[in-house]
C-alpha positions as CSV (number, residue, x, y, z in Angstrom):
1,X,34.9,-11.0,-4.3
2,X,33.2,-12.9,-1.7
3,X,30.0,-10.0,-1.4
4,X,29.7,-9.9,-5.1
5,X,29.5,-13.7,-5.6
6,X,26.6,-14.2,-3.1
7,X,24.9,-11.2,-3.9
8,X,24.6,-12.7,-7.2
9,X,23.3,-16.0,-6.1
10,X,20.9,-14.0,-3.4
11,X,19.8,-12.0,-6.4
12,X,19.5,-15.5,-8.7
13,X,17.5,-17.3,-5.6
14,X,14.8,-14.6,-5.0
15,X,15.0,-14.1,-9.0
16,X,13.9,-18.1,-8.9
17,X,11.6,-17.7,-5.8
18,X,9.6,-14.9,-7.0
19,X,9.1,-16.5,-10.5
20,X,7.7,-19.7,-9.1
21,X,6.4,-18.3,-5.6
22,X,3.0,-19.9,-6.0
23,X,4.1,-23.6,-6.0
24,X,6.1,-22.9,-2.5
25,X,2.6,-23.6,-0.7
26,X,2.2,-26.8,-2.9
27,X,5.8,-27.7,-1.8
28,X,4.9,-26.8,2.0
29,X,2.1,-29.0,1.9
30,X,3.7,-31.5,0.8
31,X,6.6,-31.6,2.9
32,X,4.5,-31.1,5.5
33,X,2.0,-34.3,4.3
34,X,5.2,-36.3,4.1
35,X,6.7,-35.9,7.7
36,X,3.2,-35.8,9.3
37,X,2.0,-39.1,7.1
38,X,0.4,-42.0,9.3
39,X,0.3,-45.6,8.5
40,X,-2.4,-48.3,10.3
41,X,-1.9,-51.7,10.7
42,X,-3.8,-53.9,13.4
43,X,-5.8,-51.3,15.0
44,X,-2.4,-49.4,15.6
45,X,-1.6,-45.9,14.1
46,X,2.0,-44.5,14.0
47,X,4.0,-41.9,11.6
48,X,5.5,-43.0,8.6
49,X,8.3,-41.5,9.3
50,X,8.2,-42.2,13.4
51,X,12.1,-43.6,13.8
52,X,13.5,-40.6,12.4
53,X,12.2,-37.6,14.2
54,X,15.1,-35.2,13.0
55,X,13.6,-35.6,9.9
56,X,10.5,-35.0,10.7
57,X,11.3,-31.8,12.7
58,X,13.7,-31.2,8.9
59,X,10.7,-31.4,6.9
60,X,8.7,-29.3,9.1
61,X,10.8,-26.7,9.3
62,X,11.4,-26.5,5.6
63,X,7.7,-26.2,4.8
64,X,7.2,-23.5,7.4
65,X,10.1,-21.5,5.5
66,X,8.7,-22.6,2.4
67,X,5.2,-20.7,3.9
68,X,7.3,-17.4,5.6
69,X,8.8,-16.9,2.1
70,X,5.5,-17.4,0.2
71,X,3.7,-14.7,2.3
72,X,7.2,-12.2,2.4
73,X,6.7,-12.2,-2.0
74,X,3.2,-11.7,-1.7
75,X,3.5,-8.9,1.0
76,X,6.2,-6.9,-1.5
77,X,4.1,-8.3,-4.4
78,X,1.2,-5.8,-2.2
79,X,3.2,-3.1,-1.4
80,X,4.1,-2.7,-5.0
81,X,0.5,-3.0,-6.4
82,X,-0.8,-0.2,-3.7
83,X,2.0,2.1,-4.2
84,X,1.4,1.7,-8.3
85,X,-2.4,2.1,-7.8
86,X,-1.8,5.3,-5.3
87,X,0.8,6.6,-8.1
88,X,-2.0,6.4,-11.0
89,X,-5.0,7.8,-8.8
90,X,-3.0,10.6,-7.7
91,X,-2.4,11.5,-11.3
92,X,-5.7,11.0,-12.1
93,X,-7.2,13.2,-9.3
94,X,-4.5,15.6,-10.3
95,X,-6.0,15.8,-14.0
96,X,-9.6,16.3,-12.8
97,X,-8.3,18.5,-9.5
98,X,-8.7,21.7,-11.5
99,X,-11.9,21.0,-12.8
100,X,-13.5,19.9,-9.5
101,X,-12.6,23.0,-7.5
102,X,-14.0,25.1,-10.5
103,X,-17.3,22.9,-9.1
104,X,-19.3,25.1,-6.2
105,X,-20.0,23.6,-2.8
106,X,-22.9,22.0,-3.4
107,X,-21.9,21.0,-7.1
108,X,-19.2,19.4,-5.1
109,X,-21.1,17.7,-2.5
110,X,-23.2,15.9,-5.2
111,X,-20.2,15.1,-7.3
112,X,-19.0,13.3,-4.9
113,X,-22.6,11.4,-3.3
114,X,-22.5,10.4,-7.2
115,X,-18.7,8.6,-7.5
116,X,-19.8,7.2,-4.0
117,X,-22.1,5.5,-6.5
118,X,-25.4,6.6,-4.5
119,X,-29.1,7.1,-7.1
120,X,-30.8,10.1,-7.4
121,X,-33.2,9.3,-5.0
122,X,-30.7,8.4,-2.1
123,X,-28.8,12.3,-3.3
124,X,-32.4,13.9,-3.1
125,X,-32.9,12.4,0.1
126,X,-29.4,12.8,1.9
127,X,-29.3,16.8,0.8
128,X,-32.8,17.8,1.2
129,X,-33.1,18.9,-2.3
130,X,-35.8,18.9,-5.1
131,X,-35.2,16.7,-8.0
132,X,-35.2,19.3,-11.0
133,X,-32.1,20.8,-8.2
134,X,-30.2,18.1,-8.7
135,X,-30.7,17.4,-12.0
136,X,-29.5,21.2,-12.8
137,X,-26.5,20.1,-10.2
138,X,-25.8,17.3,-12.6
139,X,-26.0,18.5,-16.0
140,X,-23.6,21.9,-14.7
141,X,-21.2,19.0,-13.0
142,X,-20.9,17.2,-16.4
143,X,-20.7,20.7,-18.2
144,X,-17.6,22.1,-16.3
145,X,-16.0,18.3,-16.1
146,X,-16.6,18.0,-19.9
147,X,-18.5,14.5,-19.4
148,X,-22.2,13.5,-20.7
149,X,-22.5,10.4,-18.4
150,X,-22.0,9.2,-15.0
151,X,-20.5,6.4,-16.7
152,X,-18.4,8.8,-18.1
153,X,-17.6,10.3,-15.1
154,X,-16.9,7.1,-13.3
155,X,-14.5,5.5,-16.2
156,X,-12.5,9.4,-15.9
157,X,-12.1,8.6,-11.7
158,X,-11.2,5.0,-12.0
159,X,-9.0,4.9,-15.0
């Protein structure tokens, strides 16, 4: 009974930490500017807060939490967003994977110079190659990937 009731409230907390996550620096920060706050009078400088140094180590501690929690929902926050993004290009390189490997070697070479995003002249260049070559590399590229653009082409890898 105990287990279930605070895995509830765990669940409830990180439910509540994950949904307002980006005002735990703003607390930090202020905690922080609190226990840290200086006053002047006379030519003499002390802590706001100077007699009460347990509270000053409190607030300290509880912004530095505040900061360790922050960076824990952003690191999952990460992990989540790579592993979607590695999920959709992996589908996506599966849909064109058939077409590619219908693409011969140098076909393949230049595909791939081209989603590098290099120019014609940079292609030419790197591969020793004439430019009516490449251009015939291009045009049978877009023939057996059913594309008319390397716009096209681009949008198919990226979405």
């Amino acid at each position: 009974m105990i287990k279930k009731l605070t895995a509830a409230i765990s669940m409830k907390v990180k439910k509540i930490l994950a949904k307002y996550h980006k005002y735990l620096l703003v607390v930090a920060i202020i905690l922080s500017s609190i226990a840290i706050s200086i006053r002047g009078s006379d030519g003499d400088v002390k802590l706001v807060l100077h007699n009460y140094p347990v509270l000053i180590t409190l607030l300290i501690t509880a912004s530095l939490f505040l900061v360790a929690i922050y960076f824990q929902i952003n690191e999952k926050k990460f992990l989540s967003l790579s592993s979607q993004i590695k999920d959709l290009s992996k589908d996506k390189s599966a849909e064109l994977s058939p077409l590619i490997d219908e693409l011969t070697e140098r076909q393949r070479e230049v595909y791939y110079l081209i989603i590098s995003g290099k120019t014609n002249k940079e292609i030419i260049t790197e591969l020793f190659i004439e430019q009516s070559t490449l251009k015939t590399h291009i045009n049978q590229i877009y023939k057996k990937l059913n594309i008319k653009s390397r716009r096209e082409l681009k949008s198919k890898i990226n979405n």
